[in-house]
ROFIVO-771772 format. One record per atom (N, C-alpha, C, O, CB): x, y, z. Coordinates in pm, whole numbers, padded with zeros to 5 digits, always signed. Glycine has a CB too. Layout:
<sites>
XYZ
...
</sites>
This chain:
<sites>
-00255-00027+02909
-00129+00024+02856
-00123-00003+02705
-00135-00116+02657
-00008-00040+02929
-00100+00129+02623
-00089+00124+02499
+00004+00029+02451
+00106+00051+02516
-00065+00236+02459
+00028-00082+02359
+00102-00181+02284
+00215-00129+02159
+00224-00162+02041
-00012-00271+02220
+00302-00023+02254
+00419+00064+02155
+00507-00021+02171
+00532-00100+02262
+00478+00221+02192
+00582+00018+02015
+00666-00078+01960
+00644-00224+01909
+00732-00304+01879
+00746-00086+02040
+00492-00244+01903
+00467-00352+01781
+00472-00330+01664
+00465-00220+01609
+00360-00404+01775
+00487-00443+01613
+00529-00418+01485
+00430-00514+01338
+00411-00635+01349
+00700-00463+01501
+00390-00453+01241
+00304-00556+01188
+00386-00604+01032
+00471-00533+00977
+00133-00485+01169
+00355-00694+00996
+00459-00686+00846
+00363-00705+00726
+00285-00799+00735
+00591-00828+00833
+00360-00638+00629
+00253-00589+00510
+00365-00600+00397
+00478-00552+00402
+00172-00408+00529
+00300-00685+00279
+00333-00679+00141
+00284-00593+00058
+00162-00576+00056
+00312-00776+00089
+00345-00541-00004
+00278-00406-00083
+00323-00481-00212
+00422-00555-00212
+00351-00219-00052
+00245-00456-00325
+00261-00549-00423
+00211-00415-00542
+00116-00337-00539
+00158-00714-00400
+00303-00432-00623
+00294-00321-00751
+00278-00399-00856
+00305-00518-00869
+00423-00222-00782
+00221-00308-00945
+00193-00357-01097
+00206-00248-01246
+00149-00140-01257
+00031-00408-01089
+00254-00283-01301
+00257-00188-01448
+00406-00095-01431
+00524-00127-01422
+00089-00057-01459
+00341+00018-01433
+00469+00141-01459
+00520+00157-01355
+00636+00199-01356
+00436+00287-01506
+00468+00137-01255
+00473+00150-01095
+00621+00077-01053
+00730+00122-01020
+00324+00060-01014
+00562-00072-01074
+00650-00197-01076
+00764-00166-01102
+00860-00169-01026
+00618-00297-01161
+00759-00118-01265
+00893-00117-01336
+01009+00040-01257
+01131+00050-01251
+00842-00091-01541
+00909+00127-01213
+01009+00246-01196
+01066+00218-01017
+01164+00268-00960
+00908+00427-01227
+00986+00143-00976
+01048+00059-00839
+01090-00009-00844
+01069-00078-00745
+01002+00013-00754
+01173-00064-00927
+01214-00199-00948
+01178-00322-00915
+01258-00410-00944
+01299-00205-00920
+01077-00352-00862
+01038-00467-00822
+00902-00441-00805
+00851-00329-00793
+01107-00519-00710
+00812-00614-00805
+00685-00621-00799
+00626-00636-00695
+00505-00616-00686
+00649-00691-00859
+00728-00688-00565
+00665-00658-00437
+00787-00651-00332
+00906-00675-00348
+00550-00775-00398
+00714-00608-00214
+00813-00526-00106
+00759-00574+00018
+00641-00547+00044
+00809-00347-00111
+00825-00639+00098
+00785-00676+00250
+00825-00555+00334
+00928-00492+00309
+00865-00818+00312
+00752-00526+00423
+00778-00406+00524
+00736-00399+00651
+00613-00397+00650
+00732-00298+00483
+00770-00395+00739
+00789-00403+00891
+00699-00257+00937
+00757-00148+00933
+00979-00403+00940
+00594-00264+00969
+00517-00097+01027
+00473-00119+01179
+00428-00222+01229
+00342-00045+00925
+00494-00016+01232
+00434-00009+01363
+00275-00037+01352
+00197+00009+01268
+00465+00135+01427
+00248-00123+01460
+00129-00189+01447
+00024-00042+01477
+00037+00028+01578
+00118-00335+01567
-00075-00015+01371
-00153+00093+01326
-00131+00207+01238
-00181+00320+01234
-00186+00138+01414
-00030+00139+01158
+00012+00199+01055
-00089+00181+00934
-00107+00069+00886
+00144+00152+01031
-00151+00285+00887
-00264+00288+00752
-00173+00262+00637
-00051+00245+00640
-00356+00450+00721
-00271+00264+00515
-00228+00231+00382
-00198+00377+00348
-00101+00395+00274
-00338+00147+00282
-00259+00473+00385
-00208+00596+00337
-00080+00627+00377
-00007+00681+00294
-00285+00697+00370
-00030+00599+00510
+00074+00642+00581
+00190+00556+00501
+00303+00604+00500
+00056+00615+00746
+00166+00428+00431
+00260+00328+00368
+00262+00428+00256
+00363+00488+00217
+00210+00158+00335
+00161+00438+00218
+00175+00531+00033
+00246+00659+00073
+00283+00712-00032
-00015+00595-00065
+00275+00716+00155
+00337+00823+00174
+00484+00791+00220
+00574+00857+00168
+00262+00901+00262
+00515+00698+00312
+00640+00643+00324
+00723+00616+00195
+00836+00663+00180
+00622+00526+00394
+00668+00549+00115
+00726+00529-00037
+00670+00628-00163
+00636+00596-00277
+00687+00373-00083
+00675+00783-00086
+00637+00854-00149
+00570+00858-00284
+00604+00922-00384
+00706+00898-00138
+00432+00748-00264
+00375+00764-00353
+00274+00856-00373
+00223+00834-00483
+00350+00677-00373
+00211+00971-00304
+00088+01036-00255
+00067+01070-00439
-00022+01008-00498
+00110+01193-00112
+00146+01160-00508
+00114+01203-00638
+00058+01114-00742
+00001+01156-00843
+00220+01253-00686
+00081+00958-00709
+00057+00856-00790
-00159+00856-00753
-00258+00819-00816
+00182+00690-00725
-00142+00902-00658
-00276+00846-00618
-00399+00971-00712
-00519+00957-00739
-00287+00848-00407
-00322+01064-00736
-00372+01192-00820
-00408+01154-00904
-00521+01191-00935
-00298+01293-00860
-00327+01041-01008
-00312+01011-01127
-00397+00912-01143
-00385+00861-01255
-00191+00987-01162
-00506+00846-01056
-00585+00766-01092
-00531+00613-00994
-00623+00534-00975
-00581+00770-01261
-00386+00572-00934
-00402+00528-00879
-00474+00429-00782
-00494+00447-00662
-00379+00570-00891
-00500+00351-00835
-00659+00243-00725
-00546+00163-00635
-00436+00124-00674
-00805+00069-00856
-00599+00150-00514
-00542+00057-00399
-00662-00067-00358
-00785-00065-00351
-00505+00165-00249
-00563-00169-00336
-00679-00327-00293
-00600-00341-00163
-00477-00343-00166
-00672-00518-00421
-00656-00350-00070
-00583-00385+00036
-00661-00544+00050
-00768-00577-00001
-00594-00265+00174
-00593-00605+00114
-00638-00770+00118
-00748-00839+00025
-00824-00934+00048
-00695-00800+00260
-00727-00752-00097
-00806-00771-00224
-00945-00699-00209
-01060-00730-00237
-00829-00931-00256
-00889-00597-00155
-01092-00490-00162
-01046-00378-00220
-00980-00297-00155
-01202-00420+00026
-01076-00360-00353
-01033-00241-00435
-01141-00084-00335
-01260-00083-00303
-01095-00284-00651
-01071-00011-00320
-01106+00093-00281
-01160+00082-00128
-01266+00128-00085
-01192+00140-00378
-01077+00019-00069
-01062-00009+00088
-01026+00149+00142
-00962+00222+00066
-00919-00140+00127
-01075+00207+00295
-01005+00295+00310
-00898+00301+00370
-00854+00230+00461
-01053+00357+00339
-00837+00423+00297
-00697+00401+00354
-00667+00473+00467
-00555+00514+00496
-00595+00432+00263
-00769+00488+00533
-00701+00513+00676
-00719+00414+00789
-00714+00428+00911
-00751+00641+00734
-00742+00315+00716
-00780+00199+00814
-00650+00143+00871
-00559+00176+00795
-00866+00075+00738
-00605+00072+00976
-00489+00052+01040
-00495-00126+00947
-00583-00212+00939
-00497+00077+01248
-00346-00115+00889
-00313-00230+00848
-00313-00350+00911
-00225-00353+00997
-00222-00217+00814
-00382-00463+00903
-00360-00562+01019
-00219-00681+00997
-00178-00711+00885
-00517-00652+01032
-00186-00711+01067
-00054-00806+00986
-00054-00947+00905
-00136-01039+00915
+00043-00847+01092
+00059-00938+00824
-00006-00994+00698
-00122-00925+00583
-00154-00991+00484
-00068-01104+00752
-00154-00847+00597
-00216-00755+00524
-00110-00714+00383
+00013-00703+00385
-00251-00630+00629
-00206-00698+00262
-00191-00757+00142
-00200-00593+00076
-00310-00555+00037
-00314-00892+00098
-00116-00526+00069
-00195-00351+00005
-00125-00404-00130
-00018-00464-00131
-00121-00135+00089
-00204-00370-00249
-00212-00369-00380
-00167-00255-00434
-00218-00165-00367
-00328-00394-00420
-00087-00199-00535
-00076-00072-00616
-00166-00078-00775
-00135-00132-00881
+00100-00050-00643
-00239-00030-00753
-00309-00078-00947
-00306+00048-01016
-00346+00160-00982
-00513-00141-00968
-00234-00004-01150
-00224+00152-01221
-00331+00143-01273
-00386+00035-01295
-00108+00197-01329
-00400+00303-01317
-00513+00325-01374
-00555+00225-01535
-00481+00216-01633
-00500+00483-01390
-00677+00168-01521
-00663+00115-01613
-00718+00204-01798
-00823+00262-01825
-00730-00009-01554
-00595+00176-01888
-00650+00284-02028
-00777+00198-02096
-00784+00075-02101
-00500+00309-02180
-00822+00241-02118
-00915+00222-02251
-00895+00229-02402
-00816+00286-02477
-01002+00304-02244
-01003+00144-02417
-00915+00177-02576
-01017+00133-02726
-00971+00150-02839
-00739+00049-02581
</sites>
């Protein structure tokens, strides 16, 4: 029997422009247990951010995939593109 209605809890943690236009640098969130990082980036309608160069670390692995099911306590990162200069 499938395990519906678990629930896993994930920190999503922002940085830079991101941060500032969300008001805050990190966000606790409650997801049904097999909820991906993509499905989170789309919940907080970020999908267009990810266009823009966007990098994600999930439990600190830059370019983790994001369709992998979040495990709990799981750590998703927002990193804005970094400029050069």
């Amino acid at each position: 029997m499938a395990e519906q209605g678990k629930a896993v809890k994930v920190k999503m943690l922002l940085f830079g422009p991101l941060a500032e236009s969300m008001g805050q640098r990190e966000i606790e969130v409650a997801l049904e247990m097999g909820t991906t990082a993509q499905q989170l980036i789309e919940r907080f309608d970020l999908t267009g951010h990810l266009n823009s160069g966007l990098r994600v670390a999930i439990d600190g692995q830059i370019g983790a995939p994001l369709d992998t099911p979040l495990a709990d306590s799981s750590e998703v990162a927002l990193l804005p593109p970094v400029s050069g200069g």
